[in-house]
N, C-alpha and C positions, 0 to 999 in steps of 0.2 A: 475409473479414472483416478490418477493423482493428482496432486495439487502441491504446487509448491509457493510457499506464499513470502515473501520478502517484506521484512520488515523494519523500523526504523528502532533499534533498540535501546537506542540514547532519548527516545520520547518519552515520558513518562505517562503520556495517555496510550500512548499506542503500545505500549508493555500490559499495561493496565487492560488494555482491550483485546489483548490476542491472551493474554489470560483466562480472559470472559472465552473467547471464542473457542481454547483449545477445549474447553467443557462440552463445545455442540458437539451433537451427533451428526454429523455431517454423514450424507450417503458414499462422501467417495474421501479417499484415503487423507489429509490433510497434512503438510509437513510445512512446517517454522523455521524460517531461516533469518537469524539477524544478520543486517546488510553491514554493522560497525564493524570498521577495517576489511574487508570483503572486497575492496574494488575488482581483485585478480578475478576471485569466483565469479564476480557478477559481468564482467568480460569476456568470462570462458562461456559465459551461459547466453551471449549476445544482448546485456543490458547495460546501459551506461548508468554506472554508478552513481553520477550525477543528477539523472533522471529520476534514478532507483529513491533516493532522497526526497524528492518533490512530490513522488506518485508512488502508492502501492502499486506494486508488483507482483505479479502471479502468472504461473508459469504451468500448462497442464505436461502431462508426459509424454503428450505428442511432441510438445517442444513449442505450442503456441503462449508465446505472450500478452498476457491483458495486464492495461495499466488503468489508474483510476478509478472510477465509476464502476467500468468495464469488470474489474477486478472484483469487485463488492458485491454485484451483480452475479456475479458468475460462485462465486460463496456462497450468498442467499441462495441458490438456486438449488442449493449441494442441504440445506437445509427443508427439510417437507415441510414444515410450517411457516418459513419465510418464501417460500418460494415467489409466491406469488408477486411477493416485493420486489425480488429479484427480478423479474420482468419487469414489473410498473419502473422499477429503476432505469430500463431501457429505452422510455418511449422519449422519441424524439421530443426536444424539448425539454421536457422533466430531466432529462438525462445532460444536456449544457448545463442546466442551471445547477443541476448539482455539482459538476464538474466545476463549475466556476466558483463553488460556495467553498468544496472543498481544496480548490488551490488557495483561493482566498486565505483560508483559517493554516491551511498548511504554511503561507508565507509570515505571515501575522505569528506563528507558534515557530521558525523559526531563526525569524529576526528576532525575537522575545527573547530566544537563548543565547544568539549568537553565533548562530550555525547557518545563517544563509550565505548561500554560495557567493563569495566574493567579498565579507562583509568582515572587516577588520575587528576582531572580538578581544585583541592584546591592548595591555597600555599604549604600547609604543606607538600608536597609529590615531591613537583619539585623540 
């Protein structure tokens, strides 16, 4: 299997960690794609850009999309030593809370820069 993983490359954590990650030995083939300026690509590939933003995205070669959690989950799992994570990430429950933790901190890291959607980051607006 491949794996196409979509990534936020104006984040400074999330460059920082797919750094870390491009290191795993992952069992199945792993490819990096930053989503800055990308809108057309992530269109063509049936994701909303806007979405793309708020939530990791991963994409296998069958052409199914996981977003989220989902997403993290399904990495761990590409990992023999995390794997097991990668499940416990899925169990009902365990898996909203994460999902909410991580929208949570993704809007919080955001608004922080000045990149949530809708949100006036020029002088002229403040």
């Amino acid at each position: 299997m491949q794996i196409r993983v979509f990534y936020d490359g104006l984040c400074p954590l999330c460059v920082k960690e797919v750094a870390r990650w491009k290191n795993a030995r992952f069992t199945s083939e792993v490819e990096w794609f930053d989503i800055t300026g990308q809108e057309k690509a992530l269109e063509a590939w049936g994701i909303d850009p806007h979405k793309a933003l708020l939530e990791l995205h991963t994409m296998t070669d069958d052409g199914r999309v996981y977003t989220s959690i989902d997403s993290y989950s399904l990495l761990l799992k590409q990992l023999p030593a995390w794997t097991w994570l990668g499940r416990v990430m899925s169990l009902p429950g365990l898996k909203q809370f994460l999902k909410w933790t991580y929208d949570w901190m993704t809007r919080v890291r955001l608004k922080k820069e000045g990149r949530w959607p809708g949100q006036c980051n020029t002088k002229q607006c403040k």
